[in-house]
N, C-alpha and C positions, 0 to 999 in steps of 0.2 A: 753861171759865170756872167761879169757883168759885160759889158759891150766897150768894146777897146778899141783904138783908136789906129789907122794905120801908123799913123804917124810915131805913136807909142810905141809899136812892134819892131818898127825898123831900127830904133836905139834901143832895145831892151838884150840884155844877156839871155846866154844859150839856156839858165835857169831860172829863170824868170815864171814860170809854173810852178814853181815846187812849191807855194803857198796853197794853189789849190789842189795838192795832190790826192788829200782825203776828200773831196770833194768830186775829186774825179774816178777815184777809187770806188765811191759810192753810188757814181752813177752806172759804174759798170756791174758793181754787185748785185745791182737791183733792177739792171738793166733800164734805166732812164729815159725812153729816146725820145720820148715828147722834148725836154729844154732842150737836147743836142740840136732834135729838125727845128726849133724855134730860131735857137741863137745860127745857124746856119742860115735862115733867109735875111738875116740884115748884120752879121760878122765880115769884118774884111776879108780880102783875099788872100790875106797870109794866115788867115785862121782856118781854112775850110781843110786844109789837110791834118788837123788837128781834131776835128771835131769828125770828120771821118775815119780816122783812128779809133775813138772814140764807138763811135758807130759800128764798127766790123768789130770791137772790143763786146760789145752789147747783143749781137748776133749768135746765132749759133749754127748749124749744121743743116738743122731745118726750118729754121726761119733767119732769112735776110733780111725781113723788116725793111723792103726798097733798097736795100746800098744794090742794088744789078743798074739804079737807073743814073746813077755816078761811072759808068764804067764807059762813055766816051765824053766825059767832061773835059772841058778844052785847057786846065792848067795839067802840066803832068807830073808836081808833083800831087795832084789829088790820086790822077791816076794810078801813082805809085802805091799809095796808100790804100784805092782799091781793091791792085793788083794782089796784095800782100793780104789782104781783108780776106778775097776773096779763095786764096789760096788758103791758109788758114782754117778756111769755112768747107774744105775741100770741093767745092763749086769750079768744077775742073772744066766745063762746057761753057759758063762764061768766061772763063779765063782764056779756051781758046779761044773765042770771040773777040775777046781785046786785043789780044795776039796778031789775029787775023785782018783786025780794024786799025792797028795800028803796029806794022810792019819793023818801023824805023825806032819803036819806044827797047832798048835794049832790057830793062828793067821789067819792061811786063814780060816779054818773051821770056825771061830768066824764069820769072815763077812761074808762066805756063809752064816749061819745059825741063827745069832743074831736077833732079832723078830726089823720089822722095827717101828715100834713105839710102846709106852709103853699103850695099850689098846683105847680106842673111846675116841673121843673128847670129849663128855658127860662124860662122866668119870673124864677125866682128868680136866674139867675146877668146877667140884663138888672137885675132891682134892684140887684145887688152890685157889677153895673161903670158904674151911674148914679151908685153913692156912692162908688166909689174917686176919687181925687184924683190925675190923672196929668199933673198942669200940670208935673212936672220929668220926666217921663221921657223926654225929649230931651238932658238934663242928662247923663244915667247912660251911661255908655261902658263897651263892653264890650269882649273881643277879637276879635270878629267880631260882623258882623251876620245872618252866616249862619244858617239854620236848621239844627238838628241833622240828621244824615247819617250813614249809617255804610255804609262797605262791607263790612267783614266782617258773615256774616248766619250763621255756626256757631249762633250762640244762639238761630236760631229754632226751630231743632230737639231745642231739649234739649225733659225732660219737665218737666213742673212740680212744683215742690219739695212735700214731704207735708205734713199740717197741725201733723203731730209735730214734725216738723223746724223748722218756720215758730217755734211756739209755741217750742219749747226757745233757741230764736234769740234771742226776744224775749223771754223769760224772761230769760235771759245779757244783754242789754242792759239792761234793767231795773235790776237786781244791779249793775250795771257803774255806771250811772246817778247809781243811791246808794250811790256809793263802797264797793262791796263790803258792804253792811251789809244783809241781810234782814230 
């Protein structure tokens, strides 16, 4: 990204990114963080929570790649952004830390402390089929009522496809998706 100007930031609309969106897309796909930590040591200060987005986007589970050392950086909304990074990243012991360091941030306490899912699976798919609406599905005709069957059983014994493969798959479908346009 080239180097913006605060001055430009301050009058530009809420979409004012969306030019370089495949640009940022790609630095996430390929996990980029060399130009993100470049253009962070001399980007304004309306850009750093953007480019830490970015960065906890580029992360993963077992590697933080340094975003722990953004977690009492003195703007909050960066803070916000690591709070959310590192929640994300399930990095549950810095997040109490920030927590901890910062008592009075409502935002970081939220992702310390917000319950990660909303009760047991059993639960939740008994809410989901007290609100479906299935007063037609006697309506709906199908070509058999039968349950699915199969006798050939060759496929039980394949191996399971690599995560390489999976991903290049759905990368090509993707692509395909949006009419061929990356």
């Amino acid at each position: 990204m080239a180097a913006i100007s605060s001055a430009t930031l301050r009058g530009a609309p809420h979409s004012w990114l969306l030019p370089y969106r495949n640009d940022l897309r790609r630095a996430i796909q390929f996990s980029r963080l060399e130009p993100i930590k470049l253009y962070l040591t001399r980007c304004p200060l309306e850009m750093v929570p953007v480019a830490i987005w970015l960065w906890g986007k580029c992360a993963d589970r077992f590697r933080l790649y340094g975003l722990s050392g953004f977690c009492y950086y003195r703007s909050p909304p960066v803070r916000k952004q690591v709070a959310k990074a590192l929640r994300r990243l399930e990095a549950w012991s810095l997040l109490d830390e920030m927590a901890a360091a910062f008592p009075d941030d409502e935002k970081i306490r939220w992702f310390a402390n917000a319950p990660l899912s909303h009760g047991p699976f059993a639960e939740r798919l008994a809410n989901f089929k007290r609100n479906v609406d299935d007063s037609h599905a006697g309506e709906v005709s199908t070509p058999s009522r039968m349950p699915f069957w199969a006798a050939e059983r060759t496929w039980d014994l394949t191996p399971p496809k690599s995560v390489h493969l999976i991903r290049r798959m759905l990368r090509r479908i993707q692509h395909w998706v949006r009419w061929g346009v990356s």
